[in-house]
C-alpha positions in Angstrom: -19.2 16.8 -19.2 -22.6 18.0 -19.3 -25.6 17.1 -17.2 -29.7 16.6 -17.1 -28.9 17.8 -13.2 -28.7 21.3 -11.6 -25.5 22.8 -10.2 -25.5 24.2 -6.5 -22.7 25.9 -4.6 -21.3 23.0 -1.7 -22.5 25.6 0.9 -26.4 24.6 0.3 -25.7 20.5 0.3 -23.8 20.4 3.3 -23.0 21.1 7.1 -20.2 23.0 7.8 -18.5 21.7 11.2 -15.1 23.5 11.2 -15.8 25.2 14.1 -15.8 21.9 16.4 -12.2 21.2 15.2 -9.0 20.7 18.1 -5.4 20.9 16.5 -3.2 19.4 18.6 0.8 19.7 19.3 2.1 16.2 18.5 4.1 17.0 22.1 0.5 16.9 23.5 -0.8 14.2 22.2 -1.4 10.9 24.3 -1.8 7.9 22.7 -5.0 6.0 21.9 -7.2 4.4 19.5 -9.0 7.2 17.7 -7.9 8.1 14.3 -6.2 11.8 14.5 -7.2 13.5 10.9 -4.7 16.2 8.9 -5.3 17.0 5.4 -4.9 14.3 3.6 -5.7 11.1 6.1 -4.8 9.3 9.4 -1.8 11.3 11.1 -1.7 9.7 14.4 -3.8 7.7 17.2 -4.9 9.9 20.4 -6.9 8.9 23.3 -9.9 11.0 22.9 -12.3 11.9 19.9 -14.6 14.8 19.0 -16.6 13.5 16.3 -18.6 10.4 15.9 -20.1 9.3 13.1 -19.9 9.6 9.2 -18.3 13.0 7.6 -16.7 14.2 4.8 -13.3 15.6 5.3 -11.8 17.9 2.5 -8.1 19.1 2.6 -7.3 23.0 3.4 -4.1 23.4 2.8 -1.0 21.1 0.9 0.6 20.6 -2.4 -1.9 17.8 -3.0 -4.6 20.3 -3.5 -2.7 21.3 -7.1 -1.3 17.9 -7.7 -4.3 15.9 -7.1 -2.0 12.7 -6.8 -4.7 11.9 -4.1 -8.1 12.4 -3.5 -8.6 15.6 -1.8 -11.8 14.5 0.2 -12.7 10.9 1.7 -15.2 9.7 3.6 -14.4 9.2 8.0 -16.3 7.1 9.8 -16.8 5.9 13.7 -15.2 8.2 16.3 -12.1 10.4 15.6 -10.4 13.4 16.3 -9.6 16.3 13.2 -6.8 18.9 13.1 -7.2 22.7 11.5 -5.8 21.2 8.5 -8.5 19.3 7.1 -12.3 20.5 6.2 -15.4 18.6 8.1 -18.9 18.4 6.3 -21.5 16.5 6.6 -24.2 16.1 4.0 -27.7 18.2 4.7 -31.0 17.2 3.6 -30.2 17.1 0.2 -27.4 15.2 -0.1 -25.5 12.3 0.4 -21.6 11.9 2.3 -20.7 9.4 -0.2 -21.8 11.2 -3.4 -20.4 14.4 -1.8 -17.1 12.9 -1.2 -17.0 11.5 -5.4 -18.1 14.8 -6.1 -15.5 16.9 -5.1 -12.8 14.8 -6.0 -14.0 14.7 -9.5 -14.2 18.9 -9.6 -11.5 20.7 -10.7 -10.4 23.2 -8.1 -7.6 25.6 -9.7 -9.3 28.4 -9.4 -10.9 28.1 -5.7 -6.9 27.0 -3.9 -5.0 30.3 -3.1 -1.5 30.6 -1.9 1.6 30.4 -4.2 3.7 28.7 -1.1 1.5 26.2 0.3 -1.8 25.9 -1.3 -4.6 26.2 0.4 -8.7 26.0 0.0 -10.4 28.2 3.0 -13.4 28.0 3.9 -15.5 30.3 1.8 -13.8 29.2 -1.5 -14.9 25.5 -0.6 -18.3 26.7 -0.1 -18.6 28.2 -3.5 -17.5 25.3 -4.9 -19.7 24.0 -7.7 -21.5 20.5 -7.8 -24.2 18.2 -9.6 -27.3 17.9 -7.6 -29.4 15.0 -8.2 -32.3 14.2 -6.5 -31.5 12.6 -3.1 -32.4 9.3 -4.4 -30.3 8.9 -6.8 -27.5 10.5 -4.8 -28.3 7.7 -2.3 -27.9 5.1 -5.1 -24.6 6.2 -6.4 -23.3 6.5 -2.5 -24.5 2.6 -1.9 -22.8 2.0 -4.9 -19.3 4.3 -3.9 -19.9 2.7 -0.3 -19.9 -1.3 -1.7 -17.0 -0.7 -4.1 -14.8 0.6 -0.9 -16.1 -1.7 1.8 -15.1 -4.5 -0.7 -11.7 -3.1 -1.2 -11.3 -2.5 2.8 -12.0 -5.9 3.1 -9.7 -7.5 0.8 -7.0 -5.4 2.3 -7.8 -6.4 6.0 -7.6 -10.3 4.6 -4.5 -9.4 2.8 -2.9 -8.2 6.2 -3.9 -11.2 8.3 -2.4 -13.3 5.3 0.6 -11.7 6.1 0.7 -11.8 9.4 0.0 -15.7 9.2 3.1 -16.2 6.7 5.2 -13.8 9.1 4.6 -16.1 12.2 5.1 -18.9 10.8 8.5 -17.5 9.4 9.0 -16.5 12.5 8.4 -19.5 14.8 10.4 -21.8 12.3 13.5 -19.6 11.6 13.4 -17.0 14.2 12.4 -19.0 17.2 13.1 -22.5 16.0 9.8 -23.6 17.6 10.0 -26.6 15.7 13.0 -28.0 16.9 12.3 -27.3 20.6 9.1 -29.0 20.8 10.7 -32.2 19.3 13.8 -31.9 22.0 11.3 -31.7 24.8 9.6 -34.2 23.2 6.2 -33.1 21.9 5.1 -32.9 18.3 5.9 -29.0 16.8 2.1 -28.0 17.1 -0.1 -27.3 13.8 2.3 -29.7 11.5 2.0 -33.3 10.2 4.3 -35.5 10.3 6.0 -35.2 7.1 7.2 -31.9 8.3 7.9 -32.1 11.8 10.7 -35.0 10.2 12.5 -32.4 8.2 13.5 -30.8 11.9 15.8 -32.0 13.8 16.1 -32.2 17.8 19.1 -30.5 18.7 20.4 -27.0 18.9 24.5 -26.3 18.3 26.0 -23.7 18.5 26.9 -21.1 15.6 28.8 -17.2 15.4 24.9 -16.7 15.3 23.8 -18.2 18.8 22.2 -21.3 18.5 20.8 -22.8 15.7 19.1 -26.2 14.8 21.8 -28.8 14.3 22.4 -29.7 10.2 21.6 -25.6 9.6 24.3 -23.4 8.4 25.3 -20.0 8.8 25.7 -18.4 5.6 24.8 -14.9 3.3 21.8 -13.9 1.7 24.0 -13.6 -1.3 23.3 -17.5 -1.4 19.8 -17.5 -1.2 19.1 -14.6 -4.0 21.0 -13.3 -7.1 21.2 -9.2 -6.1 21.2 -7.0 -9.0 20.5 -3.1 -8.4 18.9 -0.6 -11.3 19.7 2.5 -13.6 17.6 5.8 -14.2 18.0 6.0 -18.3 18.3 9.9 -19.4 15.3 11.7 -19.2 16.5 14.3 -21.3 16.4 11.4 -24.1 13.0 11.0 -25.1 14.2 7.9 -27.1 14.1 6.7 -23.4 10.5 7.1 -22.5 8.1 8.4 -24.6 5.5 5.2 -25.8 7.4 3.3 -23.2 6.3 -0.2 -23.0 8.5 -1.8 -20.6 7.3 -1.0 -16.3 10.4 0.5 -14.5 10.0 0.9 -10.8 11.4 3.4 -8.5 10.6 3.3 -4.6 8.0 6.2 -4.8 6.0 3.2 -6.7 6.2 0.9 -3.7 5.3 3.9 -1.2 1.4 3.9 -2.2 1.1 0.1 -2.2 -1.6 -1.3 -0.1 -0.1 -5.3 -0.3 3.8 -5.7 -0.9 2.6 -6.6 -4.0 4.1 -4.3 -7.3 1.5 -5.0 -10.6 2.9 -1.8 -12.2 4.5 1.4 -12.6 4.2 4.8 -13.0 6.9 5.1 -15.7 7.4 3.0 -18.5 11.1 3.0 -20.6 11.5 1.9 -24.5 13.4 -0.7 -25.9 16.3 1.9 -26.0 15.6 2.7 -22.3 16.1 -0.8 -21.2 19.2 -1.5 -23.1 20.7 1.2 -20.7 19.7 -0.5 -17.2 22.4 -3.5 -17.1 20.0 -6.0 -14.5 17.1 -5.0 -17.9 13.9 -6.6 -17.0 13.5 -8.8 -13.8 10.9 -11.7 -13.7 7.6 -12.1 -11.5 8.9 -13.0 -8.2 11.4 -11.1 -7.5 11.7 -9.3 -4.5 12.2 -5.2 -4.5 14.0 -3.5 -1.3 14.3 0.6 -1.6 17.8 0.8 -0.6 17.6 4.6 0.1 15.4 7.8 0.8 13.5 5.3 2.9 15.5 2.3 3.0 12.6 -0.8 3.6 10.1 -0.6 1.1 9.3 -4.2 0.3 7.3 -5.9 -2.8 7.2 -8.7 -4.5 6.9 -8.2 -8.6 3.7 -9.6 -9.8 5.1 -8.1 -13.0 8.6 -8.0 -15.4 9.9 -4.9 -14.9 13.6 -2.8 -14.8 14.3 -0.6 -11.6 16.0 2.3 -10.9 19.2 2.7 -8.9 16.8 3.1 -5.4 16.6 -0.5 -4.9 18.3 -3.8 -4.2 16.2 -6.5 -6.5 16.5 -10.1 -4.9 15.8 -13.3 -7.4 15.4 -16.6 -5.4 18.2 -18.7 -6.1 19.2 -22.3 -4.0 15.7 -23.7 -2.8 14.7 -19.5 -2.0 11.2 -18.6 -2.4 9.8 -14.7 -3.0 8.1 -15.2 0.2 10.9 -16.1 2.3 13.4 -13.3 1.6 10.2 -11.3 1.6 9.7 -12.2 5.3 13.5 -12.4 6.2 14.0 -9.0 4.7 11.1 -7.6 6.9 11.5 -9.6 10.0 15.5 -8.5 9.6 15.0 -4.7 8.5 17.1 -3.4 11.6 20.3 -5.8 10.7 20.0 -4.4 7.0 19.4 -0.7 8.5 21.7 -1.4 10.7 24.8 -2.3 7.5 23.9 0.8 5.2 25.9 4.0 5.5 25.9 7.6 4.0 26.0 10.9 5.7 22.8 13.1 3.7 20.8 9.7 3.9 20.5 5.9 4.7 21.7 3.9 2.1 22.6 0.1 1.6 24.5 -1.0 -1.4 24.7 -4.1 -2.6 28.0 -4.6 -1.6 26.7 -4.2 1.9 24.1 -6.2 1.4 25.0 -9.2 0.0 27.6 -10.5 2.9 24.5 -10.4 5.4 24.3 -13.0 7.4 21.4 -15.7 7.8 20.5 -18.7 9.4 20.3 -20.9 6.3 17.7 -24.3 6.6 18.0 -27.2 4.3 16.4 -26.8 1.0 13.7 -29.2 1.8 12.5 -27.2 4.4 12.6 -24.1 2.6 10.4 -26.1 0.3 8.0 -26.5 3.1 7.9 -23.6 4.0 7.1 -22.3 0.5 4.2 -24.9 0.4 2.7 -23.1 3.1 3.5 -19.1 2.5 3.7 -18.8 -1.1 0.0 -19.5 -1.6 -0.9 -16.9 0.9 1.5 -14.1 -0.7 -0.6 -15.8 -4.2 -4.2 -14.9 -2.2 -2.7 -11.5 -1.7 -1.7 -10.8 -5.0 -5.2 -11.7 -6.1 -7.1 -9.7 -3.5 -5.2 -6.6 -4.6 -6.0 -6.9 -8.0 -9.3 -7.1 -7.3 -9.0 -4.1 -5.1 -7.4 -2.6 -8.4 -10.1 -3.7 -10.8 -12.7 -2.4 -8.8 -11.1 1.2 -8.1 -10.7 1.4 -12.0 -14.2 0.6 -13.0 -15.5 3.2 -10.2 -13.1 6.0 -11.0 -14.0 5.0 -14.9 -18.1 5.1 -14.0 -17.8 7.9 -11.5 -18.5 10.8 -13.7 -21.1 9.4 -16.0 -23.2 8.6 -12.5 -22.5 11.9 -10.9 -23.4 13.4 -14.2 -26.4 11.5 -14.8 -24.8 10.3 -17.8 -25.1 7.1 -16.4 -27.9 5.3 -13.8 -27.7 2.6 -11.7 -28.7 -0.5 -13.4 -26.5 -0.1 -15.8 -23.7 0.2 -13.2 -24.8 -2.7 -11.2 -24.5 -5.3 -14.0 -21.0 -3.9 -14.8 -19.9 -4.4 -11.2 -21.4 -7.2 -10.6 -20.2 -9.2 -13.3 -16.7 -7.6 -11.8 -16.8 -8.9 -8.5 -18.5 -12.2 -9.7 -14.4 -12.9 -11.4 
């Protein structure tokens, strides 16, 4: 795209602080607060830090630096430590850390990464690297811009995981700890519920081949609580199969990016054809995904229909089950499902294995209760991270028209306001 600004080499818009970086032996490292830096993010927590502040880090070496599945530069902030593996800049006079960052991750860097084994980018090829150059001003704009976009997104995700973390204790103090049921034998009201709901408890605890359990509970399989249907990979040596696909089919590497357990699409999509070859075809909103392999424990809940590969076990509520409970069982109970799958190259649970898990089952009405309470917050999440989505779209759509000067400001600011006004 061409541009009413100049080009300059990265070398003369930035500070080059490379030298001030400590690799250290993961056998060394002591554990702490401060975010420990490799190429491409957070790697670990250590007790110490060496910079402080906001920088631009830039990957030197890893596949990603051909790929470009993920940004090769992003913005660190507030006190951390960074490895040999990673770049540190900081913008000069001239520039901004936030336009710098967008910058580089918009160039194309083929002909600056070296190494046919591992890729990497040394130093003096970063430095020739070439970039727009707009007045500092109007690098400052488009950063307050870049910086609003992610601080809204970093906040919807932090909400997002305390919404979670609510649904998971109260999971967890009804059907883990039965707090419920031991308030009202020692006689006190179960704290933070009305009436209604304390009723649906009883008093007593008997006991069960699972240890003690609320008295009128049963011990039963998660077979009873979902229908549990597994996936197919169609040919892809038929393009019948996949090309103009219409229909989302997941595989785990979809769920391993996702920053809710929340699944709104796929990288693939499969035909007509392609579906008629996957026997479960396309499952409904709600249902719950589990990778079953190659990691077993990825968890989402569709927000979308879509068909799965043969990576996961796919869990439709069934019997008074909502998404959000197995959701929450499943993660509360990963060891017991770790714990049933087999295989000796890797971990896997089949569904044969899975199904006879057992579970304390509770009355449908209080698996109605609970859903009254969880299911709206697992709704909130869903919503927040398609916000978060909507948002990263219109920036990575605008970002090269601003860093081009194709675009300016005002422009942007209705467009995004009018987005996060939805």
């Amino acid at each position: 795209m061409r541009s009413e600004f100049p080009t300059r080499p990265l070398a003369e818009m930035v500070v080059n602080l490379n030298r001030q970086r400590v690799p250290i032996k993961s056998s060394l490292r002591k554990a702490g607060p401060y975010p420990y830096y490799g190429a491409q993010g957070i790697v670990d927590y250590v007790d110490s830090y060496i910079f402080d502040g906001e920088f631009v880090l830039v990957a030197e070496d890893g596949e990603n630096l051909r790929s470009r599945n993920e940004p090769v530069a992003q913005i660190a902030t507030g006190k951390f430590w960074v490895n040999n593996h990673a770049h540190i800049i900081r913008a000069n006079e001239i520039s901004n850390n936030w336009f710098l960052e967008a910058a580089i991750n918009q160039s194309p860097l083929a002909s600056f990464v070296s190494g046919s084994t591992i890729p990497k980018l040394n130093k003096s090829n970063l430095e020739k690297i070439p970039l727009y150059c707009p007045p500092k001003p109007i690098q400052d704009q488009v950063g307050d811009f870049l910086r609003t976009i992610a601080d809204k997104i970093a906040n919807n995700r932090a909400l997002a995981t305390d919404l979670e973390a609510m649904a998971r204790a109260i999971f967890k103090s009804w059907f883990v700890d039965f707090d419920p049921v031991k308030a009202k034998m020692e006689g006190r009201a179960p704290a933070g519920m009305d009436a209604d709901t304390a009723a649906l408890f009883p008093d007593e605890l008997v006991e069960s081949e699972l240890g003690l359990i609320p008295k009128g509970w049963e011990v039963a399989a998660i077979a009873d609580l979902c229908e549990i249907v597994g996936g197919a990979t169609p040919s892809t040596k038929n393009s019948e199969y996949w090309d103009e696909g219409q229909h989302f089919w997941a595989t785990p590497k979809d769920l391993s990016a996702l920053s809710a357990p929340v699944l709104w699409g796929t990288s693939r999509q499969i035909t007509d054809e392609g579906l008629a070859k996957i026997s479960s075809g396309l499952l409904p909103e709600g249902t719950v995904l589990l990778s079953s392999r190659a990691p077993i424990g990825y968890l989402a809940i569709t927000q979308v229909q879509t068909a799965i590969n043969q990576g996961f076990i796919a869990m439709k509520p069934i019997n008074g089950a909502s998404s959000a409970f197995l959701m929450l069982w499943a993660k509360t109970f990963m060891d017991l499902i770790v714990g049933n799958a087999n295989g000796s190259t890797f971990q896997e649970i089949s569904k044969k294995s899975f199904r006879p898990i057992q579970l304390v089952r509770p009355p449908v009405n209080v698996l109605g209760a609970f859903s009254s309470l969880a299911s709206p917050l697992f709704d909130t999440i869903a919503n927040l991270d398609a916000e978060s989505i909507r948002l990263a779209d219109l920036r990575d759509t605008l970002l090269p028209r601003l860093i081009s000067g194709k675009l300016r400001l005002p422009e942007t600011e209705t467009v995004t306001g009018q987005e996060m006004a939805e």
